[in-house]
N, C-alpha and C positions, 0 to 999 in steps of 0.2 A: 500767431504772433509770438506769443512765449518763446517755443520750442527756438524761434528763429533767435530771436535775442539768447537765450541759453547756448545754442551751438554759437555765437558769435564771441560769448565769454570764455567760453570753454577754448574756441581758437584763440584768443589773445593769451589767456594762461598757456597755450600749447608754446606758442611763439616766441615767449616770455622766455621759458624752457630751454628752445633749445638757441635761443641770443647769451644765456646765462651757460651753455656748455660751450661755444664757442667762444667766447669769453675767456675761461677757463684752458682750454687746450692749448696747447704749444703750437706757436707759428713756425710753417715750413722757413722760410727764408727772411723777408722784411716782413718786420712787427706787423701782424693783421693781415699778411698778406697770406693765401694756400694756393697749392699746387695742385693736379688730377691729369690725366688724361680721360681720351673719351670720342665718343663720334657724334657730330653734328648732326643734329636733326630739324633744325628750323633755324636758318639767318635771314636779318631784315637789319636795315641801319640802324636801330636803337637797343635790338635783344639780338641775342643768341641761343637755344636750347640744347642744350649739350647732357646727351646718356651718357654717363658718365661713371666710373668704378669707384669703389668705396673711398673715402678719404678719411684716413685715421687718426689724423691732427683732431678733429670734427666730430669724430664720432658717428661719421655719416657712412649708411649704406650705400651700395650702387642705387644710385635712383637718373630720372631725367630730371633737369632744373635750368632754370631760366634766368639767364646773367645779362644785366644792364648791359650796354655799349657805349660810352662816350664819346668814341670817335670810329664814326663809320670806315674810316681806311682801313681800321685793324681787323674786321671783318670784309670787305670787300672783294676780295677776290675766295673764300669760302663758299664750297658747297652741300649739300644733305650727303651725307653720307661720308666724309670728310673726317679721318683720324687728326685727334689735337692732342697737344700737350698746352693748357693751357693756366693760368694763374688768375686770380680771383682776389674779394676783399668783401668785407661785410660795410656796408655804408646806407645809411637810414634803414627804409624798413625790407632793404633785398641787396644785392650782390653784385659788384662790376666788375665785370672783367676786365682786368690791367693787362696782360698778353695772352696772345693765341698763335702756336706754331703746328701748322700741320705734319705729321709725322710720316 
């Protein structure tokens, strides 16, 4: 039980971390808003998961990562494997994506 409560502090300090560097970074276009490209690898009408290349604003490496959906039509005609250009926003405890255009 320990170990498990310890790794769960240790992630809220991590998270902590990096909401306090993004924070910090300069936004691409509107306030809080970033930009990346990248390729689809999982849509469904609420998420998206998009592998996607470094984002600099961020501080962020190339990784995959999973961005909210608010309105199923901006994702609906997407498929796996699907080049984007798409824009983003930090909002509660994960990331929505405010557009997505396939490249």
């Amino acid at each position: 039980m320990r170990p498990l409560i310890l790794a769960a502090v240790v992630g809220c300090f991590v998270l902590q971390g990096c909401n306090q560097q993004q924070e910090a970074a300069a936004p691409a276009a509107e306030p809080g808003t970033y930009s990346a490209t990248g390729q689809v690898a999982v849509v469904g009408d609420d998420i998206v998961r998009i592998d996607h290349g470094p984002i600099a604003e961020l501080e962020w490496p190339a990784m995959i990562m999973t961005y909210e959906v608010t309105d199923p039509a901006m994702v609906a005609n997407l498929q796996p494997g699907a080049n984007v250009r798409f824009s983003f926003k930090h909002e509660g405890f994960g990331y929505v994506l405010t557009d997505i255009d396939p490249q």
